[in-house]
C-alpha positions in Angstrom: 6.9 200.9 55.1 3.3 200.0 55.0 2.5 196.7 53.8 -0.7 197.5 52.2 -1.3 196.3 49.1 -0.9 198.1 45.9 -4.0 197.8 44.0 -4.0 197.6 39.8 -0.7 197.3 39.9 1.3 194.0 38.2 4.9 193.4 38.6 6.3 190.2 36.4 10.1 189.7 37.4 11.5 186.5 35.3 14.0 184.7 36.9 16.1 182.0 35.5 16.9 178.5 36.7 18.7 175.1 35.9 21.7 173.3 36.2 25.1 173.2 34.8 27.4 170.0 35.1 30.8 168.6 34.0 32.4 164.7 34.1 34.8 164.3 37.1 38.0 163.0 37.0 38.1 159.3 37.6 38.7 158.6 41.3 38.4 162.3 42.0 35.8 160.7 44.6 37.6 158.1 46.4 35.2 155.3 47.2 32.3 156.8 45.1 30.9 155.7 42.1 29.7 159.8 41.3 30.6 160.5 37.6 29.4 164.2 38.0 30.0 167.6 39.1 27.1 169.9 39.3 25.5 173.0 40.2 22.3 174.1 40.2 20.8 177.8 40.5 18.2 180.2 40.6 19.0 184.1 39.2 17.6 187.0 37.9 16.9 187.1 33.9 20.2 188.5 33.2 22.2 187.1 36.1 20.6 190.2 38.2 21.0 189.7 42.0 16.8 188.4 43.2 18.1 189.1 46.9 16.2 191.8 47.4 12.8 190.2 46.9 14.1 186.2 47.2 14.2 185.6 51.1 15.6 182.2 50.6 15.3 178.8 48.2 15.0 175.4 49.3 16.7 172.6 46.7 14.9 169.0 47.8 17.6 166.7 46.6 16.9 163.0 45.7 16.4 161.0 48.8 19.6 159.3 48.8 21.6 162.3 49.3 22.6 163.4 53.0 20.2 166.1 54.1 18.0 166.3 50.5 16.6 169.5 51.8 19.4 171.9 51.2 18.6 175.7 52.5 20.5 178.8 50.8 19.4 182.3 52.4 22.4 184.6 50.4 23.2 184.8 47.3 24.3 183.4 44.8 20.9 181.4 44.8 22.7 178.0 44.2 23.8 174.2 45.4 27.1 172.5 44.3 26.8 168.5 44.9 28.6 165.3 43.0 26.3 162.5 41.5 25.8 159.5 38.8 22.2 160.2 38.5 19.7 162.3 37.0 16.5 163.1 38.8 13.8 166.0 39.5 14.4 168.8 41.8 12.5 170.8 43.9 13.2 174.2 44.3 11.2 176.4 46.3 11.2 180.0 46.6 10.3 182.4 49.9 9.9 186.0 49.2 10.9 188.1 52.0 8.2 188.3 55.0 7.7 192.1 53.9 6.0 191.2 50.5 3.0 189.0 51.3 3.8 186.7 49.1 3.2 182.7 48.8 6.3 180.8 48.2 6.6 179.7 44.4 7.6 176.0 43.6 9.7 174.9 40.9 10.9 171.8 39.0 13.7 171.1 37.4 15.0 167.9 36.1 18.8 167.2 37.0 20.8 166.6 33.4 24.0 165.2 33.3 23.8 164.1 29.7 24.9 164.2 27.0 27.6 166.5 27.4 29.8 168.5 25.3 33.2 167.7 24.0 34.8 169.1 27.2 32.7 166.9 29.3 30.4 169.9 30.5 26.5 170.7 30.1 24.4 173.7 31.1 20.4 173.8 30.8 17.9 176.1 31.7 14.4 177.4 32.4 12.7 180.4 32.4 9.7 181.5 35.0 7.8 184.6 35.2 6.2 184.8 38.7 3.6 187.4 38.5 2.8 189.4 41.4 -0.8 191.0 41.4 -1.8 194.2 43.4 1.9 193.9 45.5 2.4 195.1 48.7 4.0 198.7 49.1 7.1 197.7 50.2 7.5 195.2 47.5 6.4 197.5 45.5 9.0 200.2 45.8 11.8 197.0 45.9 11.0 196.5 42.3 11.0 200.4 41.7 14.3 200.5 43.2 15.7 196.8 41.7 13.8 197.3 38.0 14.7 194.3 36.2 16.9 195.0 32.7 15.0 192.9 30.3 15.5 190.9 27.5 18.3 191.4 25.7 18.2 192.0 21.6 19.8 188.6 20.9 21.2 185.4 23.1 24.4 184.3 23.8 26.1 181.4 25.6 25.4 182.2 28.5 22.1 183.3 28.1 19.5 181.6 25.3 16.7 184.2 26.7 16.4 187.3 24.2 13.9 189.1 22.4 15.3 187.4 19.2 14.5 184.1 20.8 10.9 185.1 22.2 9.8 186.0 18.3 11.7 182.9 17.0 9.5 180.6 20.0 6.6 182.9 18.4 6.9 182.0 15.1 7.5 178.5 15.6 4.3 178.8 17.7 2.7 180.3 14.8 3.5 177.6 12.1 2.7 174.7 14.4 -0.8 176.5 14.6 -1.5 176.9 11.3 -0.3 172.6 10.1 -2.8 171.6 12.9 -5.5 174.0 11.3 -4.3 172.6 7.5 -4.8 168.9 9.3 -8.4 170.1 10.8 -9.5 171.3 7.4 -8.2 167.7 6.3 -10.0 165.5 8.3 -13.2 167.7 8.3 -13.0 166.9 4.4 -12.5 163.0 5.0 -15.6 163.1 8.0 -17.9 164.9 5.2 -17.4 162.2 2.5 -17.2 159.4 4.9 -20.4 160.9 6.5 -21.8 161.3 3.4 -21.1 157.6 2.0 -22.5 156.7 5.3 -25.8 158.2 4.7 -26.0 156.8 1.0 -25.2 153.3 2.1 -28.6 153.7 4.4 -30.6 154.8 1.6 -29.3 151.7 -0.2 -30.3 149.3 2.4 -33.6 150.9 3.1 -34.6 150.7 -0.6 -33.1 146.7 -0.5 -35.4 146.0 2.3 -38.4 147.3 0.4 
């Protein structure tokens, strides 16, 4: 298939990525001081299978661990390690060759804490890569792999709905309209400080005469 680009066209496909972890049992490690269990992962919106456009994703580990770089080129789009620490992870997408497409960096900081009453802890973020005027092959993958959307409200295992988007809006919203309430505020207080600024010159002008 031709890899010319589709022109006008716009193709956003969120994807969804963080880390879940739980408390190991102690000396589950034997000569280890790792307190965790973790696994961290890149998927479609609504656990949808990114293969077909995701060539492979590179997780750059902290610099202590064996081989930071870890490589996964199937799917599930995900790295299982053990760990005390928290830290920030690197996680680089490659698009299959077909597409055109620049690899898309992402970070993600490691959490391990606080956890739930069973010892577990799951966070994660949301990314909307946008690809502009896509190639035709790419194209027709997202024709053929059309992602299912937000879903009317969240869940456990998936905080990313439409509900939430309008609640994120709102909150948005209000935040935007105290700052305006504070900007009105302190224009008021600049006025009358500007303006008992200008009568105190008038005062020492006519003292000087």
């Amino acid at each position: 298939m031709s890899n010319k680009r589709t022109k006008g066209v716009t193709v956003i496909r969120p994807i969804v990525y963080g880390n879940i972890a739980t408390l190991l049992p102690q000396k589950k490690i034997p000569d280890s001081d790792h307190t965790h269990k973790w696994t961290v992962s890149v998927k479609g919106l609504n656990n949808e299978d990114i293969s077909s456009f995701v060539k492979k994703v590179t997780f750059k580990l902290h610099e202590t661990y064996a081989n930071p770089q870890r490589v996964v080129e199937h799917p599930p789009f995900e790295l299982t390690e053990t760990g005390w620490g928290e830290f920030e992870l690197t996680i680089k997408l490659q698009f299959v060759p077909e597409s055109g497409e620049k690899p898309v960096m992402l970070y993600h900081n490691l959490r391990l804490h606080p956890y739930e009453e069973d010892g577990s802890i799951s966070t994660a973020n949301k990314n909307k890569p946008v690809f502009t005027d896509p190639t035709e092959y790419l194209y027709q993958i997202f024709l053929q792999n059309p992602s299912t959307g937000l879903q009317p409200r969240s869940t456990p295992n998936n905080p990313y709905s439409v509900q939430a988007e309008i609640d994120e809006i709102r909150k948005i919203e209000e935040a935007t309209k105290k700052v305006q309430e504070q900007l009105v505020i302190y224009k008021d207080k600049l006025e009358k400080t500007t303006k008992e600024l200008d009568e105190v010159k008038v005062e020492l002008e006519r003292v000087k005469k």
